[in-house]
Residue frames relative to the residue before (quaternion, step in Angstrom):
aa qw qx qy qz dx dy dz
X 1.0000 0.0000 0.0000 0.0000 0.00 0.00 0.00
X 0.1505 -0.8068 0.5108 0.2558 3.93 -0.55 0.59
X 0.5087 -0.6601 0.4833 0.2680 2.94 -1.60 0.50
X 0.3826 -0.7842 0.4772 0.1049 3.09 -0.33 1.30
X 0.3841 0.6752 -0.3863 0.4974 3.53 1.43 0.49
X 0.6917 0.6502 -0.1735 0.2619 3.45 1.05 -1.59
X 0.0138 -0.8086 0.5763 0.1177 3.50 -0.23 -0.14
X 0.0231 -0.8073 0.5666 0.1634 3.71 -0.94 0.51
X 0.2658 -0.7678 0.5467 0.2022 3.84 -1.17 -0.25
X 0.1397 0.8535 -0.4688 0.1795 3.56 -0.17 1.02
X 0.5319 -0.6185 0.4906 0.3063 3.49 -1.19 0.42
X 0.2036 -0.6980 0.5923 0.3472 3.49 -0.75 0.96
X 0.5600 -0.3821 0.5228 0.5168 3.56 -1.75 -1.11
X 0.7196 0.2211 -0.5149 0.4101 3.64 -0.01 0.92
X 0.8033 -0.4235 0.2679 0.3218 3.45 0.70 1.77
X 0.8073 0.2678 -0.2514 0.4620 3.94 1.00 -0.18
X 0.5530 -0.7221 0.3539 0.2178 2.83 -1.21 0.77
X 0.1339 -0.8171 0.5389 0.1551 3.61 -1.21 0.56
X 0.3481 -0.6318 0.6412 0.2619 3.49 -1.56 0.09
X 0.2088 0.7644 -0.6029 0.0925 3.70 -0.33 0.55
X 0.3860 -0.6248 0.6304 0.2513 3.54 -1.23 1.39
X 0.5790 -0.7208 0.3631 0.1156 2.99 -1.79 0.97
X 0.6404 0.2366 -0.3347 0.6495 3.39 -0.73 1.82
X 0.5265 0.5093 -0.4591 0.5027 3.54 0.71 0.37
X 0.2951 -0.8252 0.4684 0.1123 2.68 -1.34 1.14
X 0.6984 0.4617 -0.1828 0.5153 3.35 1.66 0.31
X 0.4378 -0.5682 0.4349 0.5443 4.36 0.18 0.96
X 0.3176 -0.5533 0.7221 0.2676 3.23 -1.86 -0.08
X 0.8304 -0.1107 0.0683 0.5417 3.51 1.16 -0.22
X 0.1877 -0.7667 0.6084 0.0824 3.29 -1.03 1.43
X 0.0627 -0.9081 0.3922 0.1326 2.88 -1.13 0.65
X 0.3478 -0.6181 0.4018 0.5793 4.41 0.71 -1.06
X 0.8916 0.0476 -0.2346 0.3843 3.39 0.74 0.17
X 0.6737 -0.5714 0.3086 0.3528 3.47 -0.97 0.37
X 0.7039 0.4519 -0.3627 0.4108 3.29 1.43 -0.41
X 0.6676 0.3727 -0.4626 0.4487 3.40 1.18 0.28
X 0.2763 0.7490 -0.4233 0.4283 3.62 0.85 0.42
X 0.8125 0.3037 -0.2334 0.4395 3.20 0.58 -1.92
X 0.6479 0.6297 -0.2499 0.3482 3.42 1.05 -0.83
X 0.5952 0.5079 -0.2809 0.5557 3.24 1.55 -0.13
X 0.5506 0.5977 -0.1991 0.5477 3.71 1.37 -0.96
X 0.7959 0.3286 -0.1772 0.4767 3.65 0.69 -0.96
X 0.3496 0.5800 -0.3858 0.6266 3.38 1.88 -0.39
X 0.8221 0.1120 -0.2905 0.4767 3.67 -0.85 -0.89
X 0.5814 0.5849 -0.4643 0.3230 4.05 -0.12 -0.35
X 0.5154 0.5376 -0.3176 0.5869 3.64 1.63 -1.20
X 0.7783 0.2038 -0.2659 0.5311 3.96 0.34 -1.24
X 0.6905 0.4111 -0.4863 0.3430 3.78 -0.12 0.71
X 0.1127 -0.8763 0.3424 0.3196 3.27 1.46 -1.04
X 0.2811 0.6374 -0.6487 0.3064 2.82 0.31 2.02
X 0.5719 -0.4999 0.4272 0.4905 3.09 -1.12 -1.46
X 0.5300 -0.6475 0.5250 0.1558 3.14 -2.13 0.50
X 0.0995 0.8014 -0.5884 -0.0402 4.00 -0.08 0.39
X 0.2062 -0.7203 0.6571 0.0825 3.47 -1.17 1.12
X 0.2476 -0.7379 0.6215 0.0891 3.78 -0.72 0.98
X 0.3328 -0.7607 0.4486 0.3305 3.60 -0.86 0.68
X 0.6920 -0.2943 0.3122 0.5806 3.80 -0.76 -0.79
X 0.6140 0.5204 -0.3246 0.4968 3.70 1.32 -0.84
X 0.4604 -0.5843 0.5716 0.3462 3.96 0.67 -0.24
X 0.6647 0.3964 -0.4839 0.4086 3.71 0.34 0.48
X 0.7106 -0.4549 0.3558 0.4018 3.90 -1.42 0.80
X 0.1899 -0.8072 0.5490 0.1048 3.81 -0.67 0.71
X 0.7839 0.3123 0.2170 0.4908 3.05 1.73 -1.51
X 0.3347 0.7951 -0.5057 -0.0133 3.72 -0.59 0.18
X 0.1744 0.8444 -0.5058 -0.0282 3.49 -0.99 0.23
X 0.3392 -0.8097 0.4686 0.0990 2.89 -1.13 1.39
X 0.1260 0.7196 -0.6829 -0.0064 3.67 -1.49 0.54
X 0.6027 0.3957 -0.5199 0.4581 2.36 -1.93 0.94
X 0.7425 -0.2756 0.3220 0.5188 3.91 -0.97 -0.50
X 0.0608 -0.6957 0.6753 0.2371 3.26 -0.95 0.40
X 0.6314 -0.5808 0.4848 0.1699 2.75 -1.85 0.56
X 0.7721 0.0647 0.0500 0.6303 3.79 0.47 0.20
X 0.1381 0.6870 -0.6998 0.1389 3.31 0.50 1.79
X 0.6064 -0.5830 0.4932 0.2216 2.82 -1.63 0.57
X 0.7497 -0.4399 0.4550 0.1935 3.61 -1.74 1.44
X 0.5968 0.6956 -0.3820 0.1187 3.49 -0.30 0.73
């Protein structure tokens, strides 16, 4: 089930980058580069309080950040 909190940032196949909340089936924002992508991703994740994931060109996680509560803070 996604968390519609979530927000990711990834390269499409025509070379730009998007922000698209998770389980959506449409970007929330294209953009030409990846740094404005993430900044838009970490922008709405901050106002939903979820999380942000930044994929590299290689498809693997580059990036995350959490706000709001986390979920499994750590004992200390």
């Amino acid at each position: 089930m996604p968390d519609k909190k979530n927000y990711w940032t990834q390269q499409r196949p025509d070379g730009k980058w998007e922000s698209k909340r998770e389980g959506a089936s449409r970007a929330s924002k294209v953009t030409n580069t990846q740094a404005d992508a993430w900044t838009h991703s970490r922008q709405k994740a901050t106002e939903s309080q979820g999380e942000a994931f930044l994929k590299g060109r290689d498809g693997k996680i580059r990036d995350r950040n959490t706000y709001g509560k986390d979920p499994f803070p750590p004992k200390g």
